[in-house]
C-alpha positions as CSV (number, residue, x, y, z in Angstrom):
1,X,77.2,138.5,106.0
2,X,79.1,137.7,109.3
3,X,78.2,135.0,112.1
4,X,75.5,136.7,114.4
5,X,74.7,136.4,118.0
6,X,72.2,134.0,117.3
7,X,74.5,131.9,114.4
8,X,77.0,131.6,117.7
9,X,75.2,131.1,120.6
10,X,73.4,128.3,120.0
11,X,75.0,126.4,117.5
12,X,76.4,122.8,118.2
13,X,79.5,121.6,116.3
14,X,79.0,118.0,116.4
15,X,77.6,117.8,113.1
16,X,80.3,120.1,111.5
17,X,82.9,117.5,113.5
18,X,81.4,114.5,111.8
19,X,81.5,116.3,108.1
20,X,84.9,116.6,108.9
21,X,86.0,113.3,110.1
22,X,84.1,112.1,107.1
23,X,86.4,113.9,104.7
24,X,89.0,112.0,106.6
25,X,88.0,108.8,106.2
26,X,87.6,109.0,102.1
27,X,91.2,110.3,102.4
28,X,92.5,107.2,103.9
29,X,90.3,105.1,101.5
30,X,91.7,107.0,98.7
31,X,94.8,106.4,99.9
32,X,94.6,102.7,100.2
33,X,93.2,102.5,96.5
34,X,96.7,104.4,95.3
35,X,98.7,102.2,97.5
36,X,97.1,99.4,95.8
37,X,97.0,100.4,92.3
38,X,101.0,101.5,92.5
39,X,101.4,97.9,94.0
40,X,99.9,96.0,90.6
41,X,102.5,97.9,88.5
42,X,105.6,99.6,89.7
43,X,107.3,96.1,90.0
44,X,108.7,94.3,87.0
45,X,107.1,91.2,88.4
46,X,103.7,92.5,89.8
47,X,100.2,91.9,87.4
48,X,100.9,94.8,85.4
49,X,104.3,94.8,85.7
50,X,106.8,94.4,82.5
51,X,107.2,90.8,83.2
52,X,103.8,89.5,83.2
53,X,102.5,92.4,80.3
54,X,105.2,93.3,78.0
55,X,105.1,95.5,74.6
56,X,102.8,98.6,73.7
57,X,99.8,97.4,74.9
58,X,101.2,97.0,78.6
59,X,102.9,99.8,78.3
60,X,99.6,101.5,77.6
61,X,97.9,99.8,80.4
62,X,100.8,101.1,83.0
63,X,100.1,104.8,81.8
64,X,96.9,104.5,81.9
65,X,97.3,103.1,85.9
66,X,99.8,105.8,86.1
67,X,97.5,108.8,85.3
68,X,94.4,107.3,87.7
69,X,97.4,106.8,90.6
70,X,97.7,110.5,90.0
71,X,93.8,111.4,89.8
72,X,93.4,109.6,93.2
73,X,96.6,111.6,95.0
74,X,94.8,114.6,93.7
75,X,91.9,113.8,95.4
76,X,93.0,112.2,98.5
77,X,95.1,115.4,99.3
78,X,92.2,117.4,98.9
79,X,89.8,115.5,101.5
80,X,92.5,115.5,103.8
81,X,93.1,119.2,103.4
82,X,89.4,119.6,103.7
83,X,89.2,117.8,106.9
84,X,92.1,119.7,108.5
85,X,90.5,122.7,107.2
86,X,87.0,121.7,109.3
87,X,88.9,120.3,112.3
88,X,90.8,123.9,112.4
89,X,87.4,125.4,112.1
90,X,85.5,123.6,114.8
91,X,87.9,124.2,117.2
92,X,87.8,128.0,116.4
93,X,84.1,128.1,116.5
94,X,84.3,126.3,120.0
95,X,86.7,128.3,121.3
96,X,84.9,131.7,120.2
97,X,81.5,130.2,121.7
98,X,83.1,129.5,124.7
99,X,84.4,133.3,124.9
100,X,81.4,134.3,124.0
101,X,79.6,132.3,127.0
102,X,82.2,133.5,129.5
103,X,81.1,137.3,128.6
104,X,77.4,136.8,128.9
105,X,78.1,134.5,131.8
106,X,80.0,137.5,133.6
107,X,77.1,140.4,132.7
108,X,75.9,142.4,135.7
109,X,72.2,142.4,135.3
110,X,71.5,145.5,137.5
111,X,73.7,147.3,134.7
112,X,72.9,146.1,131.6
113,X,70.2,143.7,130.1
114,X,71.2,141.7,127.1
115,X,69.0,140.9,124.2
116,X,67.6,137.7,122.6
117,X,69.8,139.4,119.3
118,X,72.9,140.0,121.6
119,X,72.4,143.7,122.3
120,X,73.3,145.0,125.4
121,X,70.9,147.7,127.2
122,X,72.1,149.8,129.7
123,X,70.5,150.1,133.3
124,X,71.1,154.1,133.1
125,X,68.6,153.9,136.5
126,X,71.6,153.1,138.2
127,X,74.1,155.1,136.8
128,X,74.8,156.8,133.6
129,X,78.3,155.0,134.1
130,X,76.7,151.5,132.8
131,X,76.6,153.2,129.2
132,X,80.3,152.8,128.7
133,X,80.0,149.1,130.7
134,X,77.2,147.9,127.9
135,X,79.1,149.4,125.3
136,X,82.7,147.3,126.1
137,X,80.8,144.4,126.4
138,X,79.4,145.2,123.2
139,X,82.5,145.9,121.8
140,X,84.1,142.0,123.2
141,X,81.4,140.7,121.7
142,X,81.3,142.0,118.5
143,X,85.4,141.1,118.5
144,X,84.3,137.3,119.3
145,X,81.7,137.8,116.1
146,X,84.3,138.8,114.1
147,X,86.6,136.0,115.3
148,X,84.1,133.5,114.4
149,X,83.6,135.1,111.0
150,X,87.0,135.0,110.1
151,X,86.8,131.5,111.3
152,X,83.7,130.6,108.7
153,X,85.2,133.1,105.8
154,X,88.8,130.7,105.9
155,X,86.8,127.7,106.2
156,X,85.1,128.3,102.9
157,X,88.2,129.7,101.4
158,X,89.3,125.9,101.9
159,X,86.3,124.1,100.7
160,X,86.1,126.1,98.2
161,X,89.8,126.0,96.5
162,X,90.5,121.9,97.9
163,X,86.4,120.4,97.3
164,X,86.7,122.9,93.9
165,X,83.0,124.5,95.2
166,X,84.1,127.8,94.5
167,X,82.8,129.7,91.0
168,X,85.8,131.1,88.8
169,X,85.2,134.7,89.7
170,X,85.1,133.3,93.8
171,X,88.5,132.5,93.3
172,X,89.3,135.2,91.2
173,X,88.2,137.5,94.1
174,X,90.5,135.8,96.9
175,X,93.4,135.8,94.6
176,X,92.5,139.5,94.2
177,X,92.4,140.2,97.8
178,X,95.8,138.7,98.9
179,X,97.4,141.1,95.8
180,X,98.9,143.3,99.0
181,X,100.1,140.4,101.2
182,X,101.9,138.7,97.7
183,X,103.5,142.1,97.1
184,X,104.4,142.0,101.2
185,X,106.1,138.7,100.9
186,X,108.1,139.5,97.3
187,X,109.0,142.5,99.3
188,X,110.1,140.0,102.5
189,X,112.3,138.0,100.2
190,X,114.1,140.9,98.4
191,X,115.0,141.9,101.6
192,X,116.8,139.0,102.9
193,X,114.2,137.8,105.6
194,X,115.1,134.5,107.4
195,X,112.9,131.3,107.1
196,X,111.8,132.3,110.9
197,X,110.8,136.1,109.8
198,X,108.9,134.8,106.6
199,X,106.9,132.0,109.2
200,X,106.2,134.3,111.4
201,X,104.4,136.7,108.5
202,X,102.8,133.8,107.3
203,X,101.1,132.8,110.4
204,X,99.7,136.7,110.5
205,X,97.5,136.2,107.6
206,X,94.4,134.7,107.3
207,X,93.9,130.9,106.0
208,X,92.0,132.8,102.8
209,X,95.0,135.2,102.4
210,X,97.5,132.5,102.6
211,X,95.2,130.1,100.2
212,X,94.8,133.5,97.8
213,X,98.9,134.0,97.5
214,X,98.8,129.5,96.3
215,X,96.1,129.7,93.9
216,X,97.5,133.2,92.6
217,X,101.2,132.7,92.9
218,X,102.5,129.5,93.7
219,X,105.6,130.2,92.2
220,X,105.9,132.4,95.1
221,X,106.0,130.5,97.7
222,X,107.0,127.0,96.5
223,X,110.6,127.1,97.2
224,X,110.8,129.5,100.1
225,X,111.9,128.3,103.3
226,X,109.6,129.2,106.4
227,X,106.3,128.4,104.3
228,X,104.5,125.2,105.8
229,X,105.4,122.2,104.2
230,X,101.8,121.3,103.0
231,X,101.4,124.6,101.3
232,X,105.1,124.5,99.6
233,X,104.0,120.8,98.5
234,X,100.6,121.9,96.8
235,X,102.6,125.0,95.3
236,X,105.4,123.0,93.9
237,X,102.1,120.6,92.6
238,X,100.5,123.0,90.8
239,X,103.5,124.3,89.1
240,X,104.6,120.8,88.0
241,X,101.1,120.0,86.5
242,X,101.6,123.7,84.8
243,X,105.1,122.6,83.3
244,X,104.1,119.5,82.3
245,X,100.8,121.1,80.5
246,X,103.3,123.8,78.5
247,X,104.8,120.6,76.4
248,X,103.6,119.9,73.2
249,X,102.0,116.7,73.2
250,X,103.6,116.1,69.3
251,X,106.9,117.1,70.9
252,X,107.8,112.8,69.9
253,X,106.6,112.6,67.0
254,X,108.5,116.3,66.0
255,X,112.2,114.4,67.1
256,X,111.1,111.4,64.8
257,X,110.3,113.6,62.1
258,X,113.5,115.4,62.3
259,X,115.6,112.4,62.7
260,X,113.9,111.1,59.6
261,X,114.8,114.5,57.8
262,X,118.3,114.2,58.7
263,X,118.8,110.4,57.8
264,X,117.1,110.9,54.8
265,X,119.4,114.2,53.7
266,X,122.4,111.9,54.6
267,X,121.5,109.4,52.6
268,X,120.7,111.6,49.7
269,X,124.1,113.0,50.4
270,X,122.9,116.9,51.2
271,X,124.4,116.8,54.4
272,X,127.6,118.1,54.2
273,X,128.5,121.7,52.2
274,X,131.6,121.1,49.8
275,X,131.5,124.8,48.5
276,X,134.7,126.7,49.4
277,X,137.3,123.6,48.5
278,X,137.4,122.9,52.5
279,X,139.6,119.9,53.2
280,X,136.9,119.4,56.1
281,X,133.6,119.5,54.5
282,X,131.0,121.3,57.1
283,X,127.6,120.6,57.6
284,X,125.7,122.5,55.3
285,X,122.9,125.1,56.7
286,X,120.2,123.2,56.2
287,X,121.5,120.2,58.2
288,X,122.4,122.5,60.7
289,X,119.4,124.5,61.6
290,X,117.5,120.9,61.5
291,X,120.3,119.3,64.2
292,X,120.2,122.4,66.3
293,X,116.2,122.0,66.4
294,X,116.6,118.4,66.8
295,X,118.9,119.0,70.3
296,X,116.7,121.4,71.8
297,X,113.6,119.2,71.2
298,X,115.5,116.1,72.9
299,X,116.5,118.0,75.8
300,X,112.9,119.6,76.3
301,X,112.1,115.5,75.6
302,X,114.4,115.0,78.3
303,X,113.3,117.7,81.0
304,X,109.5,117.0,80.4
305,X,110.5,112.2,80.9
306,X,113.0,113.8,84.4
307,X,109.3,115.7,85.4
308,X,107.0,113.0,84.7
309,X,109.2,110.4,86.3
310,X,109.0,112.5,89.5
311,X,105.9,112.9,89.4
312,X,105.0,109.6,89.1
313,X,107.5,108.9,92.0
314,X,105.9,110.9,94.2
315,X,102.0,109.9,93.3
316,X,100.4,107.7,96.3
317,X,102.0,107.5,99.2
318,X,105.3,105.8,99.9
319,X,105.8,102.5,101.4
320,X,105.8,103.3,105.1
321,X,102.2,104.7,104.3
322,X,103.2,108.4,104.9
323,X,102.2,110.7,102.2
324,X,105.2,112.2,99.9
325,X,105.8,116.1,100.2
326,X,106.8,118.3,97.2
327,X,109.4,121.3,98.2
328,X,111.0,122.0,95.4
329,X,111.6,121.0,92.1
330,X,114.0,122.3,88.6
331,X,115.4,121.6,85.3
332,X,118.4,123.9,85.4
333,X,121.7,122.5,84.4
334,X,121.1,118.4,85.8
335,X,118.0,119.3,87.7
336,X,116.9,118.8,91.0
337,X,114.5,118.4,93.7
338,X,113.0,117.8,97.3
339,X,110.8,115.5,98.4
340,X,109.4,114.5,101.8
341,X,108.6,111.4,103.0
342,X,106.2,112.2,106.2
343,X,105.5,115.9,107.1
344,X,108.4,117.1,108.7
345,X,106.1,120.1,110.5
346,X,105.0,117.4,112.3
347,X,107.3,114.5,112.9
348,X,109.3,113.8,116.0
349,X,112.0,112.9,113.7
350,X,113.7,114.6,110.8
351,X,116.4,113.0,108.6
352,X,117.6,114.7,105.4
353,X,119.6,112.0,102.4
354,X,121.7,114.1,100.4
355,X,123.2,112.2,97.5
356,X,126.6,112.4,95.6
357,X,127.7,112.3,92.6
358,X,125.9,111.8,89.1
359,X,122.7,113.0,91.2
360,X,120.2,114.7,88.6
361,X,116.9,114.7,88.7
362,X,116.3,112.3,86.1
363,X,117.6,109.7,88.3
364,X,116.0,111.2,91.5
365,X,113.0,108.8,91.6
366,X,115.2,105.7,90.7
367,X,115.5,102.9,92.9
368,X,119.1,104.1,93.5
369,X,118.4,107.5,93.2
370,X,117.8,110.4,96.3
371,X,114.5,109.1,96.9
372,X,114.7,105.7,96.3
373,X,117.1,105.4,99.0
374,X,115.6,108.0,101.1
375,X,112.2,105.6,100.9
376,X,114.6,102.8,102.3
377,X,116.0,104.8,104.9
378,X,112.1,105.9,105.9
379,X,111.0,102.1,105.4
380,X,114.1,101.3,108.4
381,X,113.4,104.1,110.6
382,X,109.6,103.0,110.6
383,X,111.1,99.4,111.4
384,X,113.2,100.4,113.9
385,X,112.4,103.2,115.4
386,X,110.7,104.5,119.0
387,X,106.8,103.0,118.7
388,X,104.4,106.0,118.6
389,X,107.3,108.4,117.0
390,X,107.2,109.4,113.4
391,X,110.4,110.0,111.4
392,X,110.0,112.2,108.1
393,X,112.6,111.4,105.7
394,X,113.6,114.4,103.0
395,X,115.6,113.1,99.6
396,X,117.6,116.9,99.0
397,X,119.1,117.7,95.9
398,X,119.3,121.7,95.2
399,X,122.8,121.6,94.7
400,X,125.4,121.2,91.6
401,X,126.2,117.5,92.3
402,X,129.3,116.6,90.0
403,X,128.5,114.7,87.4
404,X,132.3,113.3,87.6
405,X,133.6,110.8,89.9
406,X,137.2,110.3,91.4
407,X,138.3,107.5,89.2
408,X,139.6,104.4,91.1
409,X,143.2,104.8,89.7
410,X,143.3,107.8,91.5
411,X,144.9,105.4,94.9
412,X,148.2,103.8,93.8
413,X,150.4,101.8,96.1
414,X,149.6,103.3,99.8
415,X,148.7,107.2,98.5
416,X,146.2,109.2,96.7
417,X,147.3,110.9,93.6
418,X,145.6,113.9,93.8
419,X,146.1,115.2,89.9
420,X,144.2,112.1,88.9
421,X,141.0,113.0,90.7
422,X,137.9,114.2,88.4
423,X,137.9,117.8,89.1
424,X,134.3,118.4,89.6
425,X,134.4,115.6,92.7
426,X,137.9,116.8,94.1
427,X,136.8,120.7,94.2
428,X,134.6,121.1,97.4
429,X,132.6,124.6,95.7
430,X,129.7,122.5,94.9
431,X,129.3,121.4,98.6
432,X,130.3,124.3,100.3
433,X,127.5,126.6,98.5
434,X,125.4,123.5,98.9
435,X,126.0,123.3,102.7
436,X,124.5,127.1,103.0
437,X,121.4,125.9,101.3
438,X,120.7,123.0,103.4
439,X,121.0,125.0,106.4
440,X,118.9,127.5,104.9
441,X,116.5,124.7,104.5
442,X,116.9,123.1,108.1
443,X,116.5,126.6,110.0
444,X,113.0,126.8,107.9
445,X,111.9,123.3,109.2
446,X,112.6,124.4,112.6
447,X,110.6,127.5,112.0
448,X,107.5,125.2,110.5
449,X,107.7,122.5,113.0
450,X,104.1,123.0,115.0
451,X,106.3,122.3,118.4
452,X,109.7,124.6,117.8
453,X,111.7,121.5,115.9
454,X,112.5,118.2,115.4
455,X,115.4,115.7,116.3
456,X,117.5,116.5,112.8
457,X,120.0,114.3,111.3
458,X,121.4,115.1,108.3
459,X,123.1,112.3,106.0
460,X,125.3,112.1,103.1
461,X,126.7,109.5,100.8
462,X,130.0,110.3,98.9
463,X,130.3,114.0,97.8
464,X,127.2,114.7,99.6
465,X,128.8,113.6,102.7
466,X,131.0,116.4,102.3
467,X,128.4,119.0,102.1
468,X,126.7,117.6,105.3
469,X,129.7,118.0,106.5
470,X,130.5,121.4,105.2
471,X,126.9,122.5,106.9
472,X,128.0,121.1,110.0
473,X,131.0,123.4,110.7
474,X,128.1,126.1,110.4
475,X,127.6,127.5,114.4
476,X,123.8,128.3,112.8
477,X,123.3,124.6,111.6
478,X,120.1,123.7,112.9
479,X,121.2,119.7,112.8
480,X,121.4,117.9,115.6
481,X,123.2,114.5,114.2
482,X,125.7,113.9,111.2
483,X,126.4,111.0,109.1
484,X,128.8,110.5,106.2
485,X,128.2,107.6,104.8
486,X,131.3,106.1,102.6
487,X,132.4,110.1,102.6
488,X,136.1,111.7,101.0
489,X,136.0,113.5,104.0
490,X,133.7,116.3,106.3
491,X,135.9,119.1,105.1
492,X,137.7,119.2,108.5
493,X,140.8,117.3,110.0
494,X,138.8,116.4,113.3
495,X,135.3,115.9,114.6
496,X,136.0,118.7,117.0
497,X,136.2,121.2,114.5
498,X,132.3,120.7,113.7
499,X,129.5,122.9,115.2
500,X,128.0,119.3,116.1
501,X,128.9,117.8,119.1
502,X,131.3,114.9,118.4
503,X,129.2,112.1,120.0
504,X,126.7,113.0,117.3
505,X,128.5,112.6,114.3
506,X,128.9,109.5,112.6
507,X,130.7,107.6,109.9
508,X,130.9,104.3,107.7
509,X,132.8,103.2,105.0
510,X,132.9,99.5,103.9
511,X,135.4,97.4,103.2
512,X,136.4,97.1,99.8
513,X,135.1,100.3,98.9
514,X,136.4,102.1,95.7
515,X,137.0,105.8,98.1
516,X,138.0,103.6,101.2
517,X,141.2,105.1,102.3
518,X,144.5,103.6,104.1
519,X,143.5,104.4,107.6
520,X,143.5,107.8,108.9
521,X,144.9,109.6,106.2
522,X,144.5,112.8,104.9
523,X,142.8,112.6,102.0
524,X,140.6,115.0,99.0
525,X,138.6,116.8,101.8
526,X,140.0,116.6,105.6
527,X,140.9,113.2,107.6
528,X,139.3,110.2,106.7
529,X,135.9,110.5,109.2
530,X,136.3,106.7,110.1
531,X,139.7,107.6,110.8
532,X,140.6,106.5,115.0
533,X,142.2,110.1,115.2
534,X,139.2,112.2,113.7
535,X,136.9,111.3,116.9
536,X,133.8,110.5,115.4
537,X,131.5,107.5,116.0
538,X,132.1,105.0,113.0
539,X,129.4,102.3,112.8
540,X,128.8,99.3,110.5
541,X,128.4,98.7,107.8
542,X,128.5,95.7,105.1
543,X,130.5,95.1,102.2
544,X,127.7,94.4,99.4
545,X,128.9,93.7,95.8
546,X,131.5,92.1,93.9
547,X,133.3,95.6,93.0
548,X,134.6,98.7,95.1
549,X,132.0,100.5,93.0
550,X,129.1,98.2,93.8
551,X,130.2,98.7,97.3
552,X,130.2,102.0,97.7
553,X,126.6,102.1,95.8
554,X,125.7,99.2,98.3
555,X,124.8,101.2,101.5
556,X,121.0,100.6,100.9
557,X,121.1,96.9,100.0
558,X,118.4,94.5,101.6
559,X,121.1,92.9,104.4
560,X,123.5,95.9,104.7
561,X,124.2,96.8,108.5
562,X,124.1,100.3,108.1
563,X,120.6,100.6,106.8
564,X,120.1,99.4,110.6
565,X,122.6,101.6,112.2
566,X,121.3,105.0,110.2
567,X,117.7,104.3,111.6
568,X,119.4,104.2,114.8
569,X,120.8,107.4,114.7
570,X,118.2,109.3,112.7
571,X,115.0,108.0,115.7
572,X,117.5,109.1,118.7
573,X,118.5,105.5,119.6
574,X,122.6,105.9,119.4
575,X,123.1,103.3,122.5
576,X,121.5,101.1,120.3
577,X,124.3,101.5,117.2
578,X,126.7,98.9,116.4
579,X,129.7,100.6,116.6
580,X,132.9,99.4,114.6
581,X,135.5,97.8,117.0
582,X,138.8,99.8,117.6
């Protein structure tokens, strides 16, 4: 049954108002508890840290903080997805009230006489013409009616699927119902739509049509550009509970048991097959079914450690206090993933990290992994940036990062030797398919962002400074700043042959680090961006660590100028930078 006349007319909101800032408020208490809990053990040195509680039983005791960290994120995300979801409403109720007030406000009584139900009665005394006048305002107010309806049917849609109130054939039902606006968007994406096409379609539908394709078919949506960044985080959520479900929870015990097999068929010598008087024995069929098992269990082992470890990096929010944001997530090849640090739909500021080499998402969570530094970089911007602004930071990896290195040797005397370069770092493929992704991705920030777009720097350290540099030779790039950070080059020979404006982009490279080159030169991918003739901006930075390698992994160190200098750039303060001398 719909809102009535009488539902509308005289109801007040201020109660509804109060439920919601309510919902708030355990969100933010919910949130405090995670922060706390993640501060008594993710430190080696904290009370439930491995220094203080070492062996299995503090192990134990970590996991066991681990899984409650997780139980609270659950549940904080849900209030605060409640709350929304009854702010939203109230000020759609209001709004249709206050329509509805301005058309009974605006009746003619001499030609039409409405009812304590809402009906309108003409005044045919007067004219046979007020029929059709009492029937449009009939018609403006039923519209309103509906408004309001559609207003209390998305309202429970939410409760329902974030406070878990609805019955399993309730949710069934509004999976059901969206079945012709999932097939709409499948149908969107074969097509080629841009991220501003498929926002636009989304912000047609109904909240219980949107909510119906996520509980349905978060596979859907999880990854596509142009969805809201709150919904592609609660997709990519439920599907990484859903993987993590689908392992066997012997799937430990099963590698022990096979690398007991094995051992024990090598020590009883029946590993090798001697038949055939092969000079090489071979490892007979037996031993080799069992070690072809054995490797497909250890790297399922090793996909389902990479997803738990993200997952656990992501639980609570991060230490600025902003919540983390799930975009995407896989395990093909190294892996990979996206993670927000603030809502970027949202924020003033927008800075995307996009690592280099040896990035996997096994190491994406790590201190000095994608999102560990992308944590410092949000930890800086919130220390140095515009009071009253917030700056989402995004840790992107959803491209092939090499998983070779440009070996120092590589620089002899005053020149590069170009055959000795790893092949995976020196071929720029995996950054220039990369750099078409990430603009992919910016263009459907802009198109979620709630006020047309956000002040977007994009950033990349080593190879992935060539693939920010790659997407900014792109006309269509939706980044406003650039910043290679100790990069082998933006794929060009000069700043002027970027689609960014030259006083935007920006360069460092310590001394002493292992890719620094002799000044200037062409080198691997373009001029050397901190080169005087490329015209770029080249800031500061500080040489941390006792090795070129330890330098160029240094960026991100507690006392390293550029930390500074990047949350400059990436919170619109560039007067601000310190700027190498000449």
């Amino acid at each position: 049954m719909g809102i009535t006349y009488e539902d509308l007319s005289g109801a007040d909101f201020a109660r509804l108002e109060t439920v919601g800032e309510s919902w708030m408020k355990l969100y933010q208490v919910l949130e405090e508890q995670a922060a706390e809990l993640i501060g008594i053990k993710d430190k080696d040195d904290a009370a439930f840290g491995i220094d203080n509680w070492d062996g299995q039983s503090g192990e134990a005791a970590r996991e066991r903080l681990r899984d409650i960290v997780f139980g609270i994120d659950e549940r904080s995300a849900a209030a605060r997805r409640v709350s929304v979801a009854i702010t939203v409403a109230v000020e759609e109720f209001i709004a249709a009230q206050a329509e509805l007030n301005d058309i009974i406000g605006g009746i003619d009584p001499a030609r039409a006489t409405l009812t304590a139900t809402g009906s309108l009665i003409p005044n045919t005394a007067t004219g046979t013409e007020n029929i059709y006048y009492a029937e449009g305002l009939s018609s403006r107010i039923a519209a309103v009616l509906e408004q309001a309806t559609q207003a209390d049917d998305d309202l429970k849609a939410a409760i329902g699927t974030w406070a878990e109130t609805f019955s399993e054939s309730e949710r069934l039902a509004m999976i059901s119902q969206a079945s012709d606006e999932a097939e709409e968007l499948q149908e969107l994406l074969d097509s080629g739509a841009t991220p501003e096409q498929i926002n636009d379609w989304w912000n047609g539908l109904s909240e219980s049509e949107r909510l119906g394709i996520l509980e349905g078919n978060p596979a859907l949506i999880a990854s596509v550009d142009g969805i809201p960044t709150d919904t592609r985080d609660a997709a990519n959520r439920s599907l990484l509970e859903t993987q993590l479900n689908r392992y066997s929870p012997t799937l430990d015990s099963d590698i022990a048991d096979l690398e007991a097999q094995l051992a024990e068929m090598e020590a009883n010598g029946e590993r090798y097959d001697y038949s055939g008087n092969l000079s090489v024995p071979m490892n007979s069929p037996e031993y080799a079914a069992l070690s072809a098992q054995l490797e497909e269990l250890k790297a399922e082992r090793d996909d389902r450690d990479a997803l738990t470890n993200l997952q656990d990096a992501i639980a609570g929010p991060a230490s600025t206090g902003q919540e983390h944001y799930l975009l995407h997530f896989d395990t093909e090849d190294d892996g990979g993933a996206i993670v927000s640090i603030g809502n970027p739909d949202t924020a003033t500021n927008t800075g995307i990290f996009v690592p280099g080499t040896y990035s996997a998402l096994d190491n994406f969570g790590d201190l000095g992994g994608a999102l560990g530094r992308a944590d410092a970089m949000a930890d800086d911007a919130k220390t140095f940036g515009v009071p009253g602004e917030e700056t989402a930071m995004i840790a992107w990896l959803d491209y092939d990062s090499p998983q070779s290195a440009s070996p120092l040797e590589a620089f002899e005397g005053d020149s590069w030797d170009l055959s000795k370069l790893a092949p995976e770092a020196g071929d720029g493929k995996a950054a220039e398919d990369g750099a078409q992704t990430l603009n992919q991705f910016i263009n459907g920030l802009d198109a979620t962002h709630r006020d047309g777009g956000a002040n977007t720097t994009i950033a990349g350290h080593s190879y992935g400074g060539l693939l920010v540099g790659e997407a900014a030779q792109d006309p269509n790039t939706g980044a406003d700043q650039l910043i290679g950070i100790a990069a082998p080059g933006f794929g060009v020979d000069r700043a002027d042959e970027l689609a960014i404006d030259e006083e935007n982009v920006w360069a460092t490279m310590a001394e002493g680090d292992a890719i620094a080159f002799p000044a200037g030169e062409s080198v691997i991918h373009g001029n050397d961006p901190t080169g005087e003739n490329f015209g770029s901006n080249v800031f500061t930075s500080t040489p941390s660590g006792a090795s070129g390698g330890e330098i160029h992994g240094g960026y991100w160190d507690d006392e390293n100028a550029a930390r500074k200098n990047m949350a400059l750039i990436i919170t619109g303060q560039p007067s601000k930078v310190d700027q190498a001398s000449e």
